[in-house]
N, C-alpha and C positions, 0 to 999 in steps of 0.2 A: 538356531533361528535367525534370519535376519527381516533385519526393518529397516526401511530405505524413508529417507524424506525425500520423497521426487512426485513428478508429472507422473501419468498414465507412461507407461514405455513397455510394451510387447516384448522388447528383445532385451529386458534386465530381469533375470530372474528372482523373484523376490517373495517372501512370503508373506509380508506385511508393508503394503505402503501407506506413508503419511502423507498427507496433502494438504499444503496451507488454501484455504479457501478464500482461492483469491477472487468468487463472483461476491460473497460474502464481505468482503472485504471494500469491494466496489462497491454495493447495496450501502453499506453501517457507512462510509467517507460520504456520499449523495447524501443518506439520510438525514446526516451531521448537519450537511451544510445548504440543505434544502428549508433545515429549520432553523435555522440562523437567517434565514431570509436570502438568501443564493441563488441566482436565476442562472447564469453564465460561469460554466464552467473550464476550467482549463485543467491539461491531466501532464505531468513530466513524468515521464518514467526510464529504465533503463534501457540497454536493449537488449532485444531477442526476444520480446516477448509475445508469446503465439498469438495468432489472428483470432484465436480464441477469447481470448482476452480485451481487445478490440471490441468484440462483438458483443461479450456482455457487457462492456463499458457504455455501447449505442443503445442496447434493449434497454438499461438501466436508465440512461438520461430521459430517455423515450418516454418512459413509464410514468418519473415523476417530471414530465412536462420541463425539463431540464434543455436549457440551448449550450451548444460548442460550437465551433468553428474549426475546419481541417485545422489553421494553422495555430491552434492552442493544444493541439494534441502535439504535446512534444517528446521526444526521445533522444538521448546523449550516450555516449558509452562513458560506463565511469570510472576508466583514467583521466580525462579529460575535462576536469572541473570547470575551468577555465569558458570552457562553450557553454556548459548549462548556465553558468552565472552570466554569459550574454545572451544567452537567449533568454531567459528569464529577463534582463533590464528590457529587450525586445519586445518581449511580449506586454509588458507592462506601459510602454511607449507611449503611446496617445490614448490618454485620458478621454470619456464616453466610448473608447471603441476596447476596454478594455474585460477581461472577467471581473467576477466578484469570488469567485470560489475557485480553488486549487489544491485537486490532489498530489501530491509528491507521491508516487508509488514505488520509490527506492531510497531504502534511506541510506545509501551512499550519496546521493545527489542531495540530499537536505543541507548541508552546509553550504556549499554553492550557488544552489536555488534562493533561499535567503539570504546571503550576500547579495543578490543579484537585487533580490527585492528590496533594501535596506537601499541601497545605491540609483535603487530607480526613484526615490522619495517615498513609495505607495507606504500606507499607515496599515499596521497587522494589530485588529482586527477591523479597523474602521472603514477601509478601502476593499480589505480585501481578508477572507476567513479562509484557512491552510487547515486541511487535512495533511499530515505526515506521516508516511511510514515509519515503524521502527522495531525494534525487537527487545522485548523484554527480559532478561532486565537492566539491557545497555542501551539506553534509549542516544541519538547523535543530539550533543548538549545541541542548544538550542538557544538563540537571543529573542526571537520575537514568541509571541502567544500563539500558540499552532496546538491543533490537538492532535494526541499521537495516537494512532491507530496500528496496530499490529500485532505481533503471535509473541505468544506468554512461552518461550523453551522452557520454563520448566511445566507448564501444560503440554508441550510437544513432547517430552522425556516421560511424562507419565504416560500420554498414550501408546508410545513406542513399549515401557517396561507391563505395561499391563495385559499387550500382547505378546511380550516373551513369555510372563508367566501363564498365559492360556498356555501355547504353546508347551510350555513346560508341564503342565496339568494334563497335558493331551489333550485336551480340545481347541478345537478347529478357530483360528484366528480370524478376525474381521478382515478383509480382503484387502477393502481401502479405510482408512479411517480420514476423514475430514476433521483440521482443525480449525477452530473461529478465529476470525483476530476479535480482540478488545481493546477500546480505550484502554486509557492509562488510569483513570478511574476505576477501571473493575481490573487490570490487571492486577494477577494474584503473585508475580513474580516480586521478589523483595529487591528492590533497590541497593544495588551496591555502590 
C-alpha cells in the first residue's frame, strides 16, 4: 500500500493521500485573531504556494469582514532569511499604516520573521497578535507570544497507518484523507 502526504496530483499514483488542510488552517489562524480583536491582516508565507491558496485566503478575510493590503501579502523563499526578516521590519515601518494580525504560514520563516519584528520595536501581543506555523511536536522555539497553529505528525502517522491497515483488511481505503491543524493547546503530540 502506499500513502503519500501531497496536494491533489493526477500523475503520482497513489492509493492513499494525506492532505494537510491548509483552507482549514487559514479559517482556525482568522478565527484566532479575529477574536483577539484583529482587523488588519498580514500573511508571510513561503514560496510556491498555489493560487489556490491565495484564494481561500481572500474568501476567508472576506467573510469575516477581515482588511489586507496587496503589499502585506508577503512571500520569501526559505533559504534566504535575511529578506524575510526585512521585509517583515518593512512591513512593520510606519506606525497607523500598519497590521494588527499575522499569519506566518511557514514555519521555516518564524525565526526570521520575528527577528524582524523584535528589531522593528512592534510589542507581541500588544501591537501586533501572530498566528505561527509549526508542526508538532517540534514546534521553531520561539522568543515572543505567538500562537502555534499546525498539524500534530503523530495525527498525520495515525491516519496514513489506519489506512494501511484497511488496506491490509481488504477493504477499500479513504481516497483523500484531510488532516486539521491544531493549536498547541489541543495538540495531542508529546513534546520532546
Amino acid at each position: 500500500p502506499h500513502v503519500a502526504l501531497m496536494p491533489a496530483n493526477p500523475d503520482v499514483p497513489v492509493d492513499v493521500r494525506l492532505e494537510l488542510d491548509s483552507r482549514a488552517f487559514i479559517d482556525r489562524a482568522l478565527d484566532r485573531l479575529k477574536a483577539e480583536g484583529c482587523h488588519q491582516i498580514a500573511v508571510i508565507t513561503g514560496p510556491r504556494l498555489p493560487q489556490e491558496w491565495f484564494a481561500s485566503l481572500e474568501t476567508a478575510l472576506a467573510r469575516r469582514q477581515l482588511l489586507t493590503r496587496p503589499y502585506w501579502r508577503l512571500s520569501q523563499a526559505l533559504n534566504e532569511p535575511d529578506g524575510v526578516r526585512s521585509l517583515t521590519r518593512l512591513l512593520m515601518a510606519v506606525p497607523g499604516h500598519r497590521p494588527d494580525g499575522l499569519i506566518i504560514a511557514d514555519d521555516n520563516l518564524v525565526g526570521p520573521v520575528e527577528a524582524g519584528l523584535i528589531e522593528s520595536g512592534v510589542l507581541v501581543p500588544q501591537d501586533l497578535r501572530v498566528v505561527a506555523h509549526c508542526n508538532f511536536p517540534f514546534p521553531t522555539p520561539s522568543p515572543l507570544p505567538v500562537h502555534r497553529l499546525g498539524f500534530d505528525m503523530y495525527d498525520v502517522l495515525s491516519h496514513a497507518m489506519a489506512q494501511i491497515d484497511r488496506m491490509h483488511r481488504g477493504q477499500p481505503p479513504v481516497a483523500c484523507v484531510q488532516v486539521p491543524p491544531v493549536f498547541a493547546e489541543d495538540a495531542k503530540a508529546h513534546f520532546i
